[in-house]
N, CA, C and O atoms as a MOPAC input file, in Angstrom:
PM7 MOZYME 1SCF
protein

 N    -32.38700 1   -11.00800 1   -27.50700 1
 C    -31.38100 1   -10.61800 1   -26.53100 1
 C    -30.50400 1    -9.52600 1   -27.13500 1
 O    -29.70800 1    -9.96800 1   -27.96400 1
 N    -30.46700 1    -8.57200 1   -26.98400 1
 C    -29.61700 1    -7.12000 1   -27.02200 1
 C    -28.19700 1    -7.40400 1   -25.94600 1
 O    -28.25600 1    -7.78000 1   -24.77500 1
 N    -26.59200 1    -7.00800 1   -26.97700 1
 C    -25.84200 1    -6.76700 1   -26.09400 1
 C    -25.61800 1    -5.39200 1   -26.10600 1
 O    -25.75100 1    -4.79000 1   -27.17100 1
 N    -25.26000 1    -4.72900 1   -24.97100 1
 C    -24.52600 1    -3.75200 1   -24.49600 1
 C    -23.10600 1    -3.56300 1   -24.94500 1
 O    -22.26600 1    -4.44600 1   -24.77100 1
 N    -22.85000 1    -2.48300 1   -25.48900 1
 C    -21.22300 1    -1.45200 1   -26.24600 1
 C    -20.91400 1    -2.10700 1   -25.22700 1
 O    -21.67700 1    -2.37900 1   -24.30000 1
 N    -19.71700 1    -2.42300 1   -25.33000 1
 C    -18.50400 1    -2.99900 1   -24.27000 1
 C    -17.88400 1    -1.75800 1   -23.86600 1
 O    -17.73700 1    -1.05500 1   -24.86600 1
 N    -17.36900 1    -1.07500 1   -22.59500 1
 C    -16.98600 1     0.05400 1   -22.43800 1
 C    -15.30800 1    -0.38900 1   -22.20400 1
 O    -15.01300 1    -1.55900 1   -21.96000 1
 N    -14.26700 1     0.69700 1   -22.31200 1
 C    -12.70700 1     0.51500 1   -22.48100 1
 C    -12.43400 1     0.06600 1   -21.15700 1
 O    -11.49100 1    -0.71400 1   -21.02100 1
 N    -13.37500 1     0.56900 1   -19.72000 1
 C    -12.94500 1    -0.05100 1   -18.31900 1
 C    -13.03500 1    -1.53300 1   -18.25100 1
 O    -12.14900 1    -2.21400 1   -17.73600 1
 N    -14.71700 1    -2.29600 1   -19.06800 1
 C    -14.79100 1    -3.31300 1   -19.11500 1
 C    -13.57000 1    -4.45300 1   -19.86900 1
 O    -13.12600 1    -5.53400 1   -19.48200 1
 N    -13.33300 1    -3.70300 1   -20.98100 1
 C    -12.42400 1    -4.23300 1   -22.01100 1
 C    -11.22200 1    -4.13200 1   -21.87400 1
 O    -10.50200 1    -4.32500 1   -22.85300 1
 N    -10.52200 1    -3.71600 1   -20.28600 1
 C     -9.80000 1    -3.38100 1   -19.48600 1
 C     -9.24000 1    -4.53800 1   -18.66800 1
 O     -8.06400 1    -4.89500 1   -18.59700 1
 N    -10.54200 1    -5.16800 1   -17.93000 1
 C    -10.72600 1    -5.96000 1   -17.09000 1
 C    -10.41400 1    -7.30100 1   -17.71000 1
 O     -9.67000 1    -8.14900 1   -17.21700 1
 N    -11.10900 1    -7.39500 1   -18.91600 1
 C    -10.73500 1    -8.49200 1   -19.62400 1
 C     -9.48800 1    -8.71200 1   -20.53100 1
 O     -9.33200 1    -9.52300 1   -21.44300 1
 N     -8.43900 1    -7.54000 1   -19.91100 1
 C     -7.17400 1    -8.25000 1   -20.77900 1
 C     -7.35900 1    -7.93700 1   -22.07700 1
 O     -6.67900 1    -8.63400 1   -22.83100 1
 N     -7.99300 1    -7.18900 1   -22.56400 1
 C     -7.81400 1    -6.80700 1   -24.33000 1
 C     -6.84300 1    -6.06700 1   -24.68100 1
 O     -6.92000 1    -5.64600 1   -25.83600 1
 N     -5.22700 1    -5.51000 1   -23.59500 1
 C     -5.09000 1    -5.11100 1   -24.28100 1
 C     -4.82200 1    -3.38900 1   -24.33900 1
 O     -3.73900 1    -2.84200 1   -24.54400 1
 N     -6.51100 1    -2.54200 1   -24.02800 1
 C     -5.95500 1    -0.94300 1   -23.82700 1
 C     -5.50700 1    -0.42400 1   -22.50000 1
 O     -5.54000 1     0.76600 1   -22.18600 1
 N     -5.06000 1    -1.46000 1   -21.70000 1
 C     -4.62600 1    -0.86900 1   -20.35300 1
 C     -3.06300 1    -0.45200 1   -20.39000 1
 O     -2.41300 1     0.01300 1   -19.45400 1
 N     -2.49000 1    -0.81500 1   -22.08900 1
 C     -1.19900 1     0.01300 1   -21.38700 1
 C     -1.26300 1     1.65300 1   -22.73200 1
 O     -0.28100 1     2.34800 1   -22.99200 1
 N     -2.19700 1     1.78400 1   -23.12400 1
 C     -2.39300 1     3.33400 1   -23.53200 1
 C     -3.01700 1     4.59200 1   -22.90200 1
 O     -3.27300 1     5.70600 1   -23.36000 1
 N     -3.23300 1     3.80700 1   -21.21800 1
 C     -3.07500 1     5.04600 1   -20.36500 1
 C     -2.77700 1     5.73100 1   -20.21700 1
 O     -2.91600 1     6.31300 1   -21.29300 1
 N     -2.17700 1     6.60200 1   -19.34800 1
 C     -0.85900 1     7.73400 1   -18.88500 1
 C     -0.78800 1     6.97400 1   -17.08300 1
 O     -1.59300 1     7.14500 1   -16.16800 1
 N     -0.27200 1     6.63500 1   -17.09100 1
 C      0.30500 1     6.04400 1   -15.87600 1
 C     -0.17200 1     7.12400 1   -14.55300 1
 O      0.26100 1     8.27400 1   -14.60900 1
 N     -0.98100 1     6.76300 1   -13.48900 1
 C     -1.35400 1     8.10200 1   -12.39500 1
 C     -0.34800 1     8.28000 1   -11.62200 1
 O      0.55200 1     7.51400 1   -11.96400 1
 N     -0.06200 1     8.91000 1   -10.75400 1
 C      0.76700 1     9.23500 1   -10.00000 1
 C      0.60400 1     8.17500 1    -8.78100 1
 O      1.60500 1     7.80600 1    -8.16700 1
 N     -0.92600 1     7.61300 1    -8.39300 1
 C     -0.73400 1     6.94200 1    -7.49700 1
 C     -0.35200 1     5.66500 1    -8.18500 1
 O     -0.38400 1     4.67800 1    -7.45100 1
 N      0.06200 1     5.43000 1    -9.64000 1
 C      0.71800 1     4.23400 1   -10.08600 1
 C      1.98300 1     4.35500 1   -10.15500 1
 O      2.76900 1     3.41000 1   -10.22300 1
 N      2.34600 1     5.83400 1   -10.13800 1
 C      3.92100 1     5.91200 1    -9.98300 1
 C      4.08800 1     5.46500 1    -8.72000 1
 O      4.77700 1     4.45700 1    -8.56200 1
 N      3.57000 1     6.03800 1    -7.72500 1
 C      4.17800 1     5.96600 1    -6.08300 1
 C      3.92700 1     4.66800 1    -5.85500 1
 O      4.74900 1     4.19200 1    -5.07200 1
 N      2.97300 1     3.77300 1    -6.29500 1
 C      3.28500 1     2.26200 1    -6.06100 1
 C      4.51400 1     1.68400 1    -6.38500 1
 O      5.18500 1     1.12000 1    -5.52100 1
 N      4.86600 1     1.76700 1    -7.52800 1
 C      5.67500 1     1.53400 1    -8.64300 1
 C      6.97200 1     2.07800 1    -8.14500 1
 O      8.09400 1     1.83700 1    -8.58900 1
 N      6.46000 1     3.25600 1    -6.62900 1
 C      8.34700 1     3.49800 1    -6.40600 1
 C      8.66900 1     2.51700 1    -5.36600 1
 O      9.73300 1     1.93900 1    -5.14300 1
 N      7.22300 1     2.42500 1    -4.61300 1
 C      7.83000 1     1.64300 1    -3.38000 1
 C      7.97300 1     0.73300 1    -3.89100 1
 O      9.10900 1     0.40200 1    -3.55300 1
 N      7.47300 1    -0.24800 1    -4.75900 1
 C      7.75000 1    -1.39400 1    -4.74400 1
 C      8.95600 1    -1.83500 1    -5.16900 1
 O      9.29900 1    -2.94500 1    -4.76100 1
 N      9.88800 1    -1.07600 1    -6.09100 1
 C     10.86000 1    -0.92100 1    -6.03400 1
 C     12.08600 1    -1.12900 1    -4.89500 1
 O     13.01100 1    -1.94100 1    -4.88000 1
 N     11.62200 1     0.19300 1    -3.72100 1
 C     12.20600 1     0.60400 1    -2.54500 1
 C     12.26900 1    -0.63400 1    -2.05200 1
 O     13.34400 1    -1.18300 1    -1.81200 1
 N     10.95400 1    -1.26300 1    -1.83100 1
 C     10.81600 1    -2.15200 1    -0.30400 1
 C     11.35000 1    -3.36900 1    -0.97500 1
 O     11.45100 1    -3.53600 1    -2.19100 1
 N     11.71600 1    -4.28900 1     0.07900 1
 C     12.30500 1    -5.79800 1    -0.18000 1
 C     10.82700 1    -6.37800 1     0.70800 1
 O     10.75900 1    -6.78600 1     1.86700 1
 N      9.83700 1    -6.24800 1    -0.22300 1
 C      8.05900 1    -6.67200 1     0.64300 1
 C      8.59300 1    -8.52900 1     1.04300 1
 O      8.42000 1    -8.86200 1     2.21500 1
 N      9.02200 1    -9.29500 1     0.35300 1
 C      8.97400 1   -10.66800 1     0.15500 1
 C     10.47000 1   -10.92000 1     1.66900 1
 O     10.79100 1   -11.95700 1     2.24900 1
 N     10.93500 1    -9.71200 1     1.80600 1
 C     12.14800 1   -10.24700 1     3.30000 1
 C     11.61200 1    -9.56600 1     4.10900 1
 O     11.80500 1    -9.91300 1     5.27400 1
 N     10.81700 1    -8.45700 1     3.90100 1
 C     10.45600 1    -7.90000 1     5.52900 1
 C      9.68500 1    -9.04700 1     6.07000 1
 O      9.93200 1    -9.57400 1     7.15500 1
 N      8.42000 1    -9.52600 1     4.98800 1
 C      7.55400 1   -10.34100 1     5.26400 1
 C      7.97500 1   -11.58400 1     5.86400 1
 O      7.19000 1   -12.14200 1     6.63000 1
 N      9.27500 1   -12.17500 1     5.58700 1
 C      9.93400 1   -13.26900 1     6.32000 1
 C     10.40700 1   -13.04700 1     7.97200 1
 O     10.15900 1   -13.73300 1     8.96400 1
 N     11.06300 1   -11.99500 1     7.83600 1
 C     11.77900 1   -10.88000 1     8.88800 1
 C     10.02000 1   -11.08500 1    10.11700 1
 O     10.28400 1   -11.35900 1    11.28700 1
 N      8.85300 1   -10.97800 1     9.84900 1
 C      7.76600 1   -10.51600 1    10.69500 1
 C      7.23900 1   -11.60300 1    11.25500 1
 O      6.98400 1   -11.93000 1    12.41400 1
 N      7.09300 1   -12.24400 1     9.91100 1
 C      6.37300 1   -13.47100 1     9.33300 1
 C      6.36900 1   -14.47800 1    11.19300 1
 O      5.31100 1   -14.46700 1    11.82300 1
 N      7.57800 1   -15.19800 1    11.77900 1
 C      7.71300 1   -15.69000 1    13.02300 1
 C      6.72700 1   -14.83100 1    14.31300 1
 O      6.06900 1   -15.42300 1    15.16800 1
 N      6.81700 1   -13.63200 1    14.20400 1
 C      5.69200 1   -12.71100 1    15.23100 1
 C      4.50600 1   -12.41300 1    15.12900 1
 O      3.86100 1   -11.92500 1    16.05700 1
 N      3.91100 1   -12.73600 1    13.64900 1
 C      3.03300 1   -12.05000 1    13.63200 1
 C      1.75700 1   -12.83300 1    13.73200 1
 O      1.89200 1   -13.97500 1    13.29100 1
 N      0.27400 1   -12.48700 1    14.28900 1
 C     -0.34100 1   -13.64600 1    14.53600 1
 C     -0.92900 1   -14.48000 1    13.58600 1
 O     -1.21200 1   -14.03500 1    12.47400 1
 N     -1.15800 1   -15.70900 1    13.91300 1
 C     -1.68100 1   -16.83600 1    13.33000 1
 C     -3.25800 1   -16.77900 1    13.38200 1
 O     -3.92500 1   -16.08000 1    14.14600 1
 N     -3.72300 1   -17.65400 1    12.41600 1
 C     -5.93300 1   -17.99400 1    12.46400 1
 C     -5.68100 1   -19.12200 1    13.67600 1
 O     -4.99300 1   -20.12200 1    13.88000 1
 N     -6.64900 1   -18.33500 1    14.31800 1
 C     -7.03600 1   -19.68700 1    15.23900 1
 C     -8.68300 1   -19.36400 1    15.60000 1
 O     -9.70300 1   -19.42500 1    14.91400 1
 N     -8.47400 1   -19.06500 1    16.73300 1
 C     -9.97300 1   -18.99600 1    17.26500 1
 C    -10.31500 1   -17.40500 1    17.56000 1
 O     -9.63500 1   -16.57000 1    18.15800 1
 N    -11.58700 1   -17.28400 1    16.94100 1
 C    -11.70600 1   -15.89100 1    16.78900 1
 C    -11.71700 1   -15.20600 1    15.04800 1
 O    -12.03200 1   -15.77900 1    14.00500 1
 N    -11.34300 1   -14.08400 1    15.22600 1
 C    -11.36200 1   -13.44900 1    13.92700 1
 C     -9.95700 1   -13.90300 1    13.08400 1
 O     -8.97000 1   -14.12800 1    13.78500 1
 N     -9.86900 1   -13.99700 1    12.13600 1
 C     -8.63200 1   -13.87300 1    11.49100 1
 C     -8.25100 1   -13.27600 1    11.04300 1
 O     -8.97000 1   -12.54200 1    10.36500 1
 N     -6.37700 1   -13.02000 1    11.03000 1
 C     -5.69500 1   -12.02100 1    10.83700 1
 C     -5.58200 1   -11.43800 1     9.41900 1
 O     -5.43500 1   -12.28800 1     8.54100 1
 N     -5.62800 1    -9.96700 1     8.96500 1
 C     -5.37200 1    -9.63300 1     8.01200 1
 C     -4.25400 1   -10.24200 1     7.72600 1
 O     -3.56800 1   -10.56300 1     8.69600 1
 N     -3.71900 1   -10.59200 1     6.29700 1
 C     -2.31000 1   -11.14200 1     5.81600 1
 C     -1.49100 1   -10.01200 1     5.95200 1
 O     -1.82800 1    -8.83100 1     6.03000 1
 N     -0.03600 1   -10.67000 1     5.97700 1
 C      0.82100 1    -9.97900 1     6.30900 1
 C      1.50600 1    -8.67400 1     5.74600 1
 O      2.05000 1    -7.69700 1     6.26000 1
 N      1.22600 1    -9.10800 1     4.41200 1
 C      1.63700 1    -8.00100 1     3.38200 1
 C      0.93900 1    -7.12900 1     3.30200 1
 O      1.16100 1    -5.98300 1     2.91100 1
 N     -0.15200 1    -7.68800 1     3.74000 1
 C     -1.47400 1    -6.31300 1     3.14500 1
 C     -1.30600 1    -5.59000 1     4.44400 1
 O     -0.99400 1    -4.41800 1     4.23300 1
 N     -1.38300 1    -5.81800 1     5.43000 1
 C     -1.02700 1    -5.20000 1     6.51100 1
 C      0.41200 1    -4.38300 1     6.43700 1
 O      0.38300 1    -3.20600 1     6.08000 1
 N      1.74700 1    -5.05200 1     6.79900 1
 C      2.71900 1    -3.49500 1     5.94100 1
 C      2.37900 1    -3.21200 1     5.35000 1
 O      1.88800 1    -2.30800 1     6.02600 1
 N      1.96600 1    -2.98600 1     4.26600 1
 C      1.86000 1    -2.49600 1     2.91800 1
 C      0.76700 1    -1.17900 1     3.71200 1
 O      1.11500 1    -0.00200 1     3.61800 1
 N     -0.26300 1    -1.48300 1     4.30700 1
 C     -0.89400 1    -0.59000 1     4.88300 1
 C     -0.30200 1     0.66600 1     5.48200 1
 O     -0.40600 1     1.87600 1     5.27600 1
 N      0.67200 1    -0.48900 1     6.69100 1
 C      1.31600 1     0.42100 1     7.72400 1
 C      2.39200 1     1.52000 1     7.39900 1
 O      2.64300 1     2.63700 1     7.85200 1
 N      2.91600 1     0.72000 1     6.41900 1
 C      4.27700 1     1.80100 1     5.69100 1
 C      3.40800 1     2.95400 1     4.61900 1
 O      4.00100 1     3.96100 1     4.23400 1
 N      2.36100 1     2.75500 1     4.31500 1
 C      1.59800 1     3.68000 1     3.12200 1
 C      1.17800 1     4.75100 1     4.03300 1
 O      1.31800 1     5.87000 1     3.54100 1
 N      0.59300 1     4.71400 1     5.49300 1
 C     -0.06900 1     5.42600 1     6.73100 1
 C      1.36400 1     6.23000 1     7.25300 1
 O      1.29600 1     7.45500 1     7.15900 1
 N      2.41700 1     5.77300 1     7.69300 1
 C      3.54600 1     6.08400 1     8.01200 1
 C      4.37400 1     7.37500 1     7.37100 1
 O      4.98400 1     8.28900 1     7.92700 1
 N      4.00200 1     6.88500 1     5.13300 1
 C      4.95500 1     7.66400 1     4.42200 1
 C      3.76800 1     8.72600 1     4.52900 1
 O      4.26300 1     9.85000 1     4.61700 1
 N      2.60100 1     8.75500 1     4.54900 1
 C      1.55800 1     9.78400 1     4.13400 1
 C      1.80600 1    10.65100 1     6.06400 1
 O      2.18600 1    11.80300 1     6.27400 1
 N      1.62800 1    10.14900 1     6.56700 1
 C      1.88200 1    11.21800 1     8.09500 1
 C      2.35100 1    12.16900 1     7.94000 1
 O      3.33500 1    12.16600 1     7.20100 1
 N      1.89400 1    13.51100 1     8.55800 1
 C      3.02800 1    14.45800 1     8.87600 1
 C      3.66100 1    13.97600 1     9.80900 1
 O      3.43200 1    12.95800 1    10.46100 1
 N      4.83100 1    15.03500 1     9.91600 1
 C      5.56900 1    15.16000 1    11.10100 1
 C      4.49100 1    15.11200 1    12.80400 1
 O      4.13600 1    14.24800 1    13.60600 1
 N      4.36400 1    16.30800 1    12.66500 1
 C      3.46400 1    16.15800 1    14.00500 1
 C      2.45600 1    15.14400 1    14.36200 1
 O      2.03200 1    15.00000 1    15.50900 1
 N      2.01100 1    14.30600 1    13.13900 1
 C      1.14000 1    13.11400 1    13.57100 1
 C      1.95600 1    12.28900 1    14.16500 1
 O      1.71400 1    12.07100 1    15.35200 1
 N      2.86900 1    11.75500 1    13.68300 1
 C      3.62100 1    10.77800 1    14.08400 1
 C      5.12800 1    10.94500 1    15.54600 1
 O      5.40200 1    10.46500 1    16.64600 1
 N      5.51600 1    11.64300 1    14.85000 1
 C      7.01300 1    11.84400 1    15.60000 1
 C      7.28500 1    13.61000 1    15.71500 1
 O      6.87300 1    14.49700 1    14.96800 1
 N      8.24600 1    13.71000 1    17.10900 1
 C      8.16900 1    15.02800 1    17.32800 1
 C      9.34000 1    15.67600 1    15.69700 1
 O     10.04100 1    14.96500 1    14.97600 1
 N      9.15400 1    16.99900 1    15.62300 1
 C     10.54100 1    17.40800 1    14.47100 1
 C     11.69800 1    17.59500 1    15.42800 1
 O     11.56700 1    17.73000 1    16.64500 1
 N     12.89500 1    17.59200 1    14.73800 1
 C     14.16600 1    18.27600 1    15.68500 1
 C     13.88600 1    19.09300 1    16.43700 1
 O     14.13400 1    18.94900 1    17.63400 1
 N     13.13400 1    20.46700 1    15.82400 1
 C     13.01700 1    21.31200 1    16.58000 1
 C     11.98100 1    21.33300 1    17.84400 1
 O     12.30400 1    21.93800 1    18.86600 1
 N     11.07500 1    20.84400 1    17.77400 1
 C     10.57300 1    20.58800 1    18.33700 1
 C     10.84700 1    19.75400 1    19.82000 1
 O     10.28300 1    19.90100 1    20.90500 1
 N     11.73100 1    19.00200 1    19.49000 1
 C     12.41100 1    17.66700 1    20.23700 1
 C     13.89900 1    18.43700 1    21.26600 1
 O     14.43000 1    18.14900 1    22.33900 1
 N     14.08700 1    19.37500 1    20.34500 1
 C     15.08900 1    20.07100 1    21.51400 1
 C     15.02500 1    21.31300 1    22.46000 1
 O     15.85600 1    21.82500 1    23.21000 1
 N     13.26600 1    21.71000 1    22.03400 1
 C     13.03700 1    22.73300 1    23.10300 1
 C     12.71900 1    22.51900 1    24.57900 1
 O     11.93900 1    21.59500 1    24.81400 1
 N     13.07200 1    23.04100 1    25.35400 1
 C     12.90700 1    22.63800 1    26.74400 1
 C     11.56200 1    23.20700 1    27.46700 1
 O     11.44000 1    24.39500 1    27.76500 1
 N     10.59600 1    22.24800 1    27.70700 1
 C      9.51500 1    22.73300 1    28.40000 1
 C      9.29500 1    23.57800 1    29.91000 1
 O      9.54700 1    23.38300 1    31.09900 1
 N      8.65300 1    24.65200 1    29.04100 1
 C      8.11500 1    25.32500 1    30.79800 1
 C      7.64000 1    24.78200 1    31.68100 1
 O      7.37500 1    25.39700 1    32.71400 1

């Protein structure tokens, strides 16, 4: 039986250890800001009463993972995807 070099992703996975001699990515910063920003554990209470339950049928994505979605789709939008700009919003149509 031959083992295989352990590679640094594998040796990663298992907690050895070189995962904090990275350089941190940017999409680990921007996690790292929202999570900061957001109060995830009170919005989730705040929803938590509306939002649907498993019953019959498919079941619901969880709650967090879902904001967590919706606010990530929201901050990445432009303007024009989502909402009109000021300027836009105060011109008067022909």
């Amino acid at each position: 039986m031959t083992m295989k070099q352990q590679t640094l992703a594998m040796a990663a996975g298992q907690g050895s250890g070189h995962e904090h001699y990275r350089k941190p990515t940017r999409r680990d910063e921007f996690l790292k800001t929202r999570q900061a920003i957001v109060p995830w554990a009170e919005l989730c209470e705040l929803v938590e009463p509306h939002y649907p339950k498993a019953g019959n049928g498919r079941p619901p994505i969880g709650l967090e993972r879902m904001l967590r979605v919706h606010f990530i789709q929201d901050w990445h939008s432009s303007p024009s995807e989502s909402r009109p700009s000021a300027a836009n919003a105060t011109k008067p149509e022909n």
